[in-house]
C-alpha positions as CSV (number, residue, x, y, z in Angstrom):
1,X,61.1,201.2,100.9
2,X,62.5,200.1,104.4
3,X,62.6,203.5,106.8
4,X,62.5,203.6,110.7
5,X,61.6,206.9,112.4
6,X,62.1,207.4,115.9
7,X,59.0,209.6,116.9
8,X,60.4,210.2,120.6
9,X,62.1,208.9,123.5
10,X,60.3,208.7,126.5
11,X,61.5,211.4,129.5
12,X,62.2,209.1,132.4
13,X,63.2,206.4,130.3
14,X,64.9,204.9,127.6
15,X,61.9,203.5,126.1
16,X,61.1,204.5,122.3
17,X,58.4,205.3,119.9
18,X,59.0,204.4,116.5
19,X,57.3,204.0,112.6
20,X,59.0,201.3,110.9
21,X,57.9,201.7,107.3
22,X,58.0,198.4,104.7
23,X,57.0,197.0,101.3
24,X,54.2,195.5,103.1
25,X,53.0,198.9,105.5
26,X,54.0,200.5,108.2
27,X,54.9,199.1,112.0
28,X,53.8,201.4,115.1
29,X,56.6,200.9,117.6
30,X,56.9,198.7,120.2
31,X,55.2,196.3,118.4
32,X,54.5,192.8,119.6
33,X,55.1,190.5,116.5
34,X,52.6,187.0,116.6
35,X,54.5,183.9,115.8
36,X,53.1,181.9,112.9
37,X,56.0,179.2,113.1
38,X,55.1,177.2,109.8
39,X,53.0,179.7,107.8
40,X,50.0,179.8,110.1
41,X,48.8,181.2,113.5
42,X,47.4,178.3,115.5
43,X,44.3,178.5,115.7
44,X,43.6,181.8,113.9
45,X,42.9,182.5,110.5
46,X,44.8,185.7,109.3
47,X,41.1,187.1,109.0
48,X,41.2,186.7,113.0
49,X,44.8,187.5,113.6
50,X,44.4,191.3,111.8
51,X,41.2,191.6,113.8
52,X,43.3,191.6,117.2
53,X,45.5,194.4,116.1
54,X,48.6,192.8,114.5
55,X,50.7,194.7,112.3
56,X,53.5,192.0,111.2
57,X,53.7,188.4,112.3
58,X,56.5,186.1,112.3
59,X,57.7,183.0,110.3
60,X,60.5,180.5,110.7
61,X,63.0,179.4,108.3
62,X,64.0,176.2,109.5
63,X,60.6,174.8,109.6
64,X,59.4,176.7,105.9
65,X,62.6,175.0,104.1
66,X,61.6,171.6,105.5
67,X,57.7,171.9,104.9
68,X,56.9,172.6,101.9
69,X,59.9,174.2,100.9
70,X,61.2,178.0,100.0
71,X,61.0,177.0,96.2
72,X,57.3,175.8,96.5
73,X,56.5,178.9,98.6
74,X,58.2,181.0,95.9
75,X,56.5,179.8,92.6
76,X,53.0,180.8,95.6
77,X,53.8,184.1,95.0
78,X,56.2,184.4,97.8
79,X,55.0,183.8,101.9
80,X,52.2,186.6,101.5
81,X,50.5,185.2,98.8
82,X,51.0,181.7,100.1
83,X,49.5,182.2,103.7
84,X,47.2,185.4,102.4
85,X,48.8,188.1,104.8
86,X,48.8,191.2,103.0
87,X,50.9,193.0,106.1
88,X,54.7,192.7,107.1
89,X,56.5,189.6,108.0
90,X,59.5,188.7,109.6
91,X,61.5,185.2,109.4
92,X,63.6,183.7,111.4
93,X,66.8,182.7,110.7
94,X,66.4,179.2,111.5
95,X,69.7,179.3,114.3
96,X,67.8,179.1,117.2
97,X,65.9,175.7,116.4
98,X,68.6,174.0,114.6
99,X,70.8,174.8,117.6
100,X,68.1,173.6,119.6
101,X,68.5,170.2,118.2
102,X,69.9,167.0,120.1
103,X,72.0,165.9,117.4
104,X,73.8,168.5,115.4
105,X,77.5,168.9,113.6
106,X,78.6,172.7,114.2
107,X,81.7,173.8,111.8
108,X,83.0,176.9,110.5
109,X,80.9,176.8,107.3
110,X,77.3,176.3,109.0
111,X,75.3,173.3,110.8
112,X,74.5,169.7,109.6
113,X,71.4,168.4,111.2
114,X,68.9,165.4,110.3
115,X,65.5,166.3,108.4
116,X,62.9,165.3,111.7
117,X,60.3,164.0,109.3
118,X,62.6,161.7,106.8
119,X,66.0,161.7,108.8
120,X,67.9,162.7,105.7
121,X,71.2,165.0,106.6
122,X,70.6,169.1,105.9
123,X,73.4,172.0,105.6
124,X,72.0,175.4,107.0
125,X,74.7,178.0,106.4
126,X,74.9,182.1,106.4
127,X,74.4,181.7,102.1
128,X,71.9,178.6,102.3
129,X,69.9,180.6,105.3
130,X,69.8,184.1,102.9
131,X,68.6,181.9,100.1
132,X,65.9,180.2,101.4
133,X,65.0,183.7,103.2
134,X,65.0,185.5,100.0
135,X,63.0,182.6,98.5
136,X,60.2,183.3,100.8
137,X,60.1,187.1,100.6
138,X,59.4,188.3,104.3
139,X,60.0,192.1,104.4
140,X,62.8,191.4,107.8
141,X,65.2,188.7,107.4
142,X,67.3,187.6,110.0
143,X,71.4,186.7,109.7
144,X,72.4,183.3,110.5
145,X,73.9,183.2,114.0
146,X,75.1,180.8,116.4
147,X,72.2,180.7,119.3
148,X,74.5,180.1,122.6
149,X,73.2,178.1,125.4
150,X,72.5,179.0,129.1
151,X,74.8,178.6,131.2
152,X,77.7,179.2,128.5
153,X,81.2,179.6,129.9
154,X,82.9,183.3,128.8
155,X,85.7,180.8,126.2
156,X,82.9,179.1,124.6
157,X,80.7,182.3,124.0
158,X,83.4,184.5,122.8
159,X,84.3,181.9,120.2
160,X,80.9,181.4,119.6
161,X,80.4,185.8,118.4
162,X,83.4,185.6,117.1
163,X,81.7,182.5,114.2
164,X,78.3,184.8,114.9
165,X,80.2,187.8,113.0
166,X,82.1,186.1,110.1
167,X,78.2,184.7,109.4
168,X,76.9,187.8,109.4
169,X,79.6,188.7,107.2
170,X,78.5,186.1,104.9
171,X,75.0,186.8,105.5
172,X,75.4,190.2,103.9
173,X,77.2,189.3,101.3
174,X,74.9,186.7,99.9
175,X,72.1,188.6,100.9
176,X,70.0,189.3,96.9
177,X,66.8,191.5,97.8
178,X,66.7,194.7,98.0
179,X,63.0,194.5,99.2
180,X,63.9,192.8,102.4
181,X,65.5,194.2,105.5
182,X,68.8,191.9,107.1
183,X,69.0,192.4,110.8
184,X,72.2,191.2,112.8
185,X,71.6,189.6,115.5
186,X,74.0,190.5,118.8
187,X,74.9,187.1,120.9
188,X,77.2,187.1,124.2
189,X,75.2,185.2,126.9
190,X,75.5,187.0,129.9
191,X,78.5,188.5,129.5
192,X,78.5,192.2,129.2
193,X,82.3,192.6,127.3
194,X,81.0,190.0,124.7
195,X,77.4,191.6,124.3
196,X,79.3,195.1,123.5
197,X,82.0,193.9,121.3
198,X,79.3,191.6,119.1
199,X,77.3,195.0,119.2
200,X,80.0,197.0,118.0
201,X,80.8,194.6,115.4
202,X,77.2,194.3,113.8
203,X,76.7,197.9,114.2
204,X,80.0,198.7,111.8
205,X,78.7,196.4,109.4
206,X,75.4,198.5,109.0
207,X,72.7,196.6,108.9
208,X,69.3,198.4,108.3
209,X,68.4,196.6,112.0
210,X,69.7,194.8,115.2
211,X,68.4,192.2,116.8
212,X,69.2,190.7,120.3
213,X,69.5,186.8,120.6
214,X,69.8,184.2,122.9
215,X,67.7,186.0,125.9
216,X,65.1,183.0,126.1
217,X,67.2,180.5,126.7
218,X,66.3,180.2,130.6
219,X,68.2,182.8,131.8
220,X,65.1,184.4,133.8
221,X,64.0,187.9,133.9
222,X,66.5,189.6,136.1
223,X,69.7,188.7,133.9
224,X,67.2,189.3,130.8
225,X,66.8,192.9,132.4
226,X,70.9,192.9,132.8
227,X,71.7,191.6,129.4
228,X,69.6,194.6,127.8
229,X,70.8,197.2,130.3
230,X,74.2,196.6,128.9
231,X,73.8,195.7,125.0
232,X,70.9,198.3,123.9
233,X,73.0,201.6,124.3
234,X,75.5,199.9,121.7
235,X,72.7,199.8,119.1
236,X,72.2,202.6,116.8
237,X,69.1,204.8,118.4
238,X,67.8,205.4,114.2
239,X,67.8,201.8,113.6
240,X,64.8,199.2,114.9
241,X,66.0,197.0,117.9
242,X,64.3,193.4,117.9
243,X,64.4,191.3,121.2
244,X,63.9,188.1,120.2
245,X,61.7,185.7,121.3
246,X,60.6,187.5,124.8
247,X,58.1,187.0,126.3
248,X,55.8,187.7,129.0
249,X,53.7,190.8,130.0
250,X,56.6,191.8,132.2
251,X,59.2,190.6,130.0
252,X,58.4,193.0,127.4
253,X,57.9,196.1,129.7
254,X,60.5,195.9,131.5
255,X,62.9,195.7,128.3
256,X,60.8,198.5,126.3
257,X,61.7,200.7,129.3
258,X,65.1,199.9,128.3
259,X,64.3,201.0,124.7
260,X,63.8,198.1,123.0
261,X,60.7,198.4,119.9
262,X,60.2,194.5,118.9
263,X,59.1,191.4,120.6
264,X,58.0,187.7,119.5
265,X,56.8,184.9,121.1
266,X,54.5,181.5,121.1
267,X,53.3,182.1,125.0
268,X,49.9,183.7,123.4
269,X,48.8,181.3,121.4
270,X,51.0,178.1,123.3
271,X,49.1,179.4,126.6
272,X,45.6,179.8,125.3
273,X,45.5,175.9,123.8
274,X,46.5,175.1,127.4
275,X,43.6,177.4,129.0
276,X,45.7,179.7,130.3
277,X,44.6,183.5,129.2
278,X,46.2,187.0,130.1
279,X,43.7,189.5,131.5
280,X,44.4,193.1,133.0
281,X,44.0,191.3,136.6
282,X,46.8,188.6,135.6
283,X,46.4,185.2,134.3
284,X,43.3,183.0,134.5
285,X,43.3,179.1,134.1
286,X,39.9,178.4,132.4
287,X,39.8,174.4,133.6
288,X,39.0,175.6,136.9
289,X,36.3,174.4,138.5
290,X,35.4,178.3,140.0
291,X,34.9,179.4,136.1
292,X,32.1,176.6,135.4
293,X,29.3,179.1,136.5
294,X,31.4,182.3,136.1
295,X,29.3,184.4,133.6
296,X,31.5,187.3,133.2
297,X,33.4,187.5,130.0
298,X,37.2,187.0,130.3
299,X,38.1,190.4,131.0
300,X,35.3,193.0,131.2
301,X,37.9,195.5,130.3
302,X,38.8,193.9,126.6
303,X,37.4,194.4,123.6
304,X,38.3,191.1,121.6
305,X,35.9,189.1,120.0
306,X,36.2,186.5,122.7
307,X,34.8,188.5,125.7
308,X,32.8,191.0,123.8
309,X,30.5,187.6,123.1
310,X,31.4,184.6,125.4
311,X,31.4,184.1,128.9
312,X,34.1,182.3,131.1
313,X,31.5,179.6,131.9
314,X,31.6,179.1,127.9
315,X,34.9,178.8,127.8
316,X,35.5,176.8,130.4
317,X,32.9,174.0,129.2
318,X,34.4,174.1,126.1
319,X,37.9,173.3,127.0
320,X,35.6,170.7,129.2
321,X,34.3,169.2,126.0
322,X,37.8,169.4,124.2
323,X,36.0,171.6,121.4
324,X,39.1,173.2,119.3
325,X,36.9,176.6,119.6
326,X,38.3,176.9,123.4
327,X,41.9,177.3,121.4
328,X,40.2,179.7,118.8
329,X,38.5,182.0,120.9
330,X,41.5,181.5,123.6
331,X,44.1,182.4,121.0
332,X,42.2,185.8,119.5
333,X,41.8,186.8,123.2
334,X,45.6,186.5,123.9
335,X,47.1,187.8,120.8
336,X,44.5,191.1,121.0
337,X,45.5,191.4,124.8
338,X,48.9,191.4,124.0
339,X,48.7,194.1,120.9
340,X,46.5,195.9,123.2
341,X,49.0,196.1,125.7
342,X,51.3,197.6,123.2
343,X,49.2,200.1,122.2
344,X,48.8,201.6,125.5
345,X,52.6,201.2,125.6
346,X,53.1,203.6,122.8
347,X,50.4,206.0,123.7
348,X,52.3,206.2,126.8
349,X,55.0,206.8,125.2
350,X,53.9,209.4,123.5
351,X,52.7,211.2,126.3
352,X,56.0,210.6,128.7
353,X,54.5,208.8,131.4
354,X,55.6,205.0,130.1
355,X,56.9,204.5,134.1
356,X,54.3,205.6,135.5
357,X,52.4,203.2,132.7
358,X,54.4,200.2,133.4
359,X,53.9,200.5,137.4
360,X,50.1,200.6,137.0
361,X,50.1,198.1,134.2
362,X,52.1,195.8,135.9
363,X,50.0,196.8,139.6
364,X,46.7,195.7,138.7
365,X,48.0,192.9,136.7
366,X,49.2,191.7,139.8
367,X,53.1,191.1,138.9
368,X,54.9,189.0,141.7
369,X,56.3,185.9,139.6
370,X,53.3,184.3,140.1
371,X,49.5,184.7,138.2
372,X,45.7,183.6,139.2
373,X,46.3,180.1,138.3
């Protein structure tokens, strides 16, 4: 029901190619994984979101149990039914957004937070986060962890894994479905003897997956790259290896190269609403005034509905006239440039030459910190 292959290692690299099969269908590693945070892609119908290429997309916990509610998603038919995505999904625990919260009670149990719509006081522990999770029926659920903030010092962190793994603990043992995956998740901060011993600990526990947490927390890309360097050859090679919520283009190639196979994150869709769209030669800010007679699609290079119809002078007008088409066609452009980007990732995988991928990839996209906006 739930099998991961590893297909083959590329030779320069660490980078990986993988099959991840699931109740749902099967997962061509690296994958990038679309973020549908309550049970929708913004601005894209699942119609729209399979057209770009997606194979699973991703939910979130925290924002599920407070609208509508597992139990209503549940008597749906479960999250596929409810939001009519017949592929894999993954769900979130919930830890990073309720640790993201201003006001917040941590204990040894779990987290008490206030309900942002009605102010009403919530528990979110390991057993509440596995129940709700096995409520909505995703085929990867994640263990409830404890999301550490950047800068941490090493005291705080290292009690921090050390709640991470008696949750994880828990998670397993309240864990019900034998349908759905549980990944650990591996937290540390920066520190390397922290990211090891965490990634020991999960892996003795055997989970069916491991994920790596708190990477997005402002850290930047070079101690991102560091972070990976020395927590992914602690993960079991036959097992799938989840980054979690990274990132950009160079984000993600820089840590496949370092043999991660799954990524998330809102910058697609988040960035497209805002005009901002990816393209082979870098980024592109639509609201400037040089697109207004620019008649070439987006990227003459892509094949997503967007620019195999609709001209950067279309666009650009429309973000003009505040028509909620510039997010549509914006978003499907994004997503497909991102799940074409891991295509060619795996085909180059497959051939041995990712370095030599990631170097031209990363050339013409014109990769210095900085895009065409």
């Amino acid at each position: 029901m739930f099998q991961f292959t590893l297909l083959n290692t590329d030779s320069e690299s660490a980078a990986r190619r993988g099959r991840l099969q699931t109740p749902h269908g099967v997962i061509e590693t690296p994958i990038f994984m679309p973020v549908g945070t309550h049970a929708a892609m913004k601005a894209m119908t699942p119609a729209q979101v399979e057209e770009t290429g997606a194979q699973i997309i991703l939910s979130n916990t925290y924002h599920l149990h407070l609208r509508p509610g597992e139990g209503l998603v549940e008597k749906a038919g479960g999250l596929h039914a409810f939001m009519n995505w017949k592929k894999p999904i993954l769900t979130d625990s919930g830890g990073f957004q309720v640790f993201s919260l201003p006001k917040k009670k941590i204990t040894e149990e779990g987290v008490f937070f206030k309900h942002e719509v009605n102010g009403n006081e919530i528990f979110l522990g390991p057993a509440e986060a596995m129940a709700i999770q096995n409520a909505l029926g995703a085929d990867i659920i994640m263990a409830f962890d404890e999301c550490i903030p950047y800068p941490a010092t090493h005291d705080y962190a290292a009690k921090s894994i050390g709640k991470t793994l008696r949750w994880a603990e828990n998670c397993l043992k309240a864990h019900k479905r034998k349908d759905q995956a549980l990944f650990g998740i591996v937290q540390g901060s920066v520190y390397d003897d922290l990211r090891r011993d965490c990634a020991k600990a999960l892996t003795a526990m055997d989970f069916p997956g491991y994920a790596i947490g708190g990477v997005s927390v402002g850290e930047g890309l070079e101690l991102l790259k560091k972070v990976v360097d020395y927590t992914a050859p602690f993960l079991p090679e036959n097992k799938p290896r989840y980054l979690m919520g990274v990132g950009l283009p160079e984000d993600i190639l820089e840590s496949v190269e370092r043999g991660m196979d799954m990524f998330d994150c809102v910058i697609p869709t988040r960035y497209a609403r805002s005009a901002t769209l990816f393209t082979s030669r870098g980024k592109l800010r639509l609201t400037h005034r040089r697109y207004r007679r620019d008649f070439y699609p987006v990227d003459a290079s892509c094949s997503c509905y967007c620019c195999r119809n609709f001209t950067r002078a279309y666009l650009h007008h429309l973000f003009n006239a505040n028509e909620i088409l510039s997010a549509i066609l914006s978003a499907i452009h994004n997503v497909h440039f991102y799940l074409d980007m891991m295509a060619q990732t795996r085909a180059a995988i497959e051939r041995n030459e990712f370095k030599a991928f990631k170097a031209q990839f990363l050339g013409r996209y014109g990769f210095s910190g900085a895009g065409d906006e």
